[in-house]
Every structure is written in structure tokens, then in C-alpha cells.
C-alpha positions as CSV (number, residue, x, y, z in Angstrom):
1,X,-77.7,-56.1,-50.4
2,X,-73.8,-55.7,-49.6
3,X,-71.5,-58.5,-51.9
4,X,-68.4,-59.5,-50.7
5,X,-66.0,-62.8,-50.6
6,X,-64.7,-64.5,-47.5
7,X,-61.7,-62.8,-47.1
8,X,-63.1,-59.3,-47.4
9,X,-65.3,-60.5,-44.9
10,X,-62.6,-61.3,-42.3
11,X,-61.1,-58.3,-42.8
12,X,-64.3,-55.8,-42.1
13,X,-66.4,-58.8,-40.2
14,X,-67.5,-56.1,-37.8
15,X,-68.1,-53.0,-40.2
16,X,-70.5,-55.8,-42.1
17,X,-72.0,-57.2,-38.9
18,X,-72.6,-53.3,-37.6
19,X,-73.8,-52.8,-41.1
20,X,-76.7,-55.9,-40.7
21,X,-77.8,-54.9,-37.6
22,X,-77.8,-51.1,-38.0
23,X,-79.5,-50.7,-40.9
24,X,-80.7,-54.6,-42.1
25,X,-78.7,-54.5,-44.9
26,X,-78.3,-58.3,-46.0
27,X,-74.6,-59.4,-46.6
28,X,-74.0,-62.4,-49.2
29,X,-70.7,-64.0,-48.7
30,X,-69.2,-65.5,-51.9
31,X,-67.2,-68.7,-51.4
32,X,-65.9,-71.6,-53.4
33,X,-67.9,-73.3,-52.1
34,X,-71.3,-71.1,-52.6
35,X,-73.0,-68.3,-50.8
36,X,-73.5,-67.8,-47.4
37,X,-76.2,-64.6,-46.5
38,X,-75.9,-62.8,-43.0
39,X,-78.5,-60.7,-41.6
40,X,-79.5,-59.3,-38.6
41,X,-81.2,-61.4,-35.6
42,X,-84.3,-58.9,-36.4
43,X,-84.5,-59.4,-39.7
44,X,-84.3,-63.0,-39.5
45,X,-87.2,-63.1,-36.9
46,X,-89.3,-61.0,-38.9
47,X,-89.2,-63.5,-41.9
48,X,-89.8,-66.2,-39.3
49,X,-93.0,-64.3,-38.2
50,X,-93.7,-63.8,-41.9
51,X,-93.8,-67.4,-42.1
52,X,-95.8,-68.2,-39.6
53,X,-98.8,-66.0,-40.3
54,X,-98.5,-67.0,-44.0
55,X,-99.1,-70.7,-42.9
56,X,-102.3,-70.3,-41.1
57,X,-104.7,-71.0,-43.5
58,X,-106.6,-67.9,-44.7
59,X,-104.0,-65.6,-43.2
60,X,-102.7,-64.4,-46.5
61,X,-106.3,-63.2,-47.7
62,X,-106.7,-61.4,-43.9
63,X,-103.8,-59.4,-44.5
64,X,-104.5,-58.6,-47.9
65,X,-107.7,-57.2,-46.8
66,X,-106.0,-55.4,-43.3
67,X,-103.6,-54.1,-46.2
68,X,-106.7,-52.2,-48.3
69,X,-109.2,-51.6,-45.6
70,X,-110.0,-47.7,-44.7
71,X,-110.4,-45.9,-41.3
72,X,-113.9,-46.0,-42.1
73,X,-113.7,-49.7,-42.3
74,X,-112.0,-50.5,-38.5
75,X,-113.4,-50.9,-34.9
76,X,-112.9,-48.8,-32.1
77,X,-111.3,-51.7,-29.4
78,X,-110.7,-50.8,-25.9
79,X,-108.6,-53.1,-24.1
């Protein structure tokens, strides 16, 4: 995570935008009047899609299992 203030941030806004996007980093924006976070349009969907599957109900305890299952464990699928 990159800090910086508001007027750093005009200064460089496309070195920290470039930064977001090329490599996710997450930019937190200090202000007086709080903090403002900028991240990449991929990032941010991915926390969206994070959200989603962790609202169906039972999804969590699916992907914990997904997470700790073998080879040995899975199906062959053929579309």
C-alpha cells in the first residue's frame, strides 16, 4: 500500500494511477478531511466477486474445502 496526501497526488496522479493498475498496488489519499483509497478497476471487481460468492450461503465452507482438496480428490469434466 502506497501513502500519500492530496497534493502529492496531483502532482504524480498518473505515476499513482499507472502504479494501481500495473501492479494493484492500493493508494490511500490523506486529506483533512479523511482518506480516500484508489485501486485498480481489477482489483475492485475482484473484491466485488469476492463478495458475492461469500454471500451465497455455504459458499465460504465450498471454498474452504476447493482450497484443501487433492488431485486425487477432483473429477475428470469434459465440456
Amino acid at each position: 500500500m502506497t501513502n500519500t496526501n492530496a497534493t502529492n497526488l496531483r502532482k504524480n496522479l498518473f505515476t499513482y494511477l499507472d502504479s494501481a493498475i500495473d501492479y494493484n498496488d492500493i493508494i490511500n489519499v490523506s486529506t483533512k478531511k479523511g482518506n480516500a483509497i484508489i485501486i485498480s478497476e481489477t482489483e475492485y471487481n475482484s473484491l466485488l466477486e469476492t463478495l458475492y460468492l461469500l454471500s451465497v450461503p455455504g459458499m465460504k465452507e465450498r471454498l474452504k474445502e476447493g482450497l484443501n482438496a487433492t488431485v486425487d480428490d477432483c473429477e475428470d469434466f469434459e465440456w
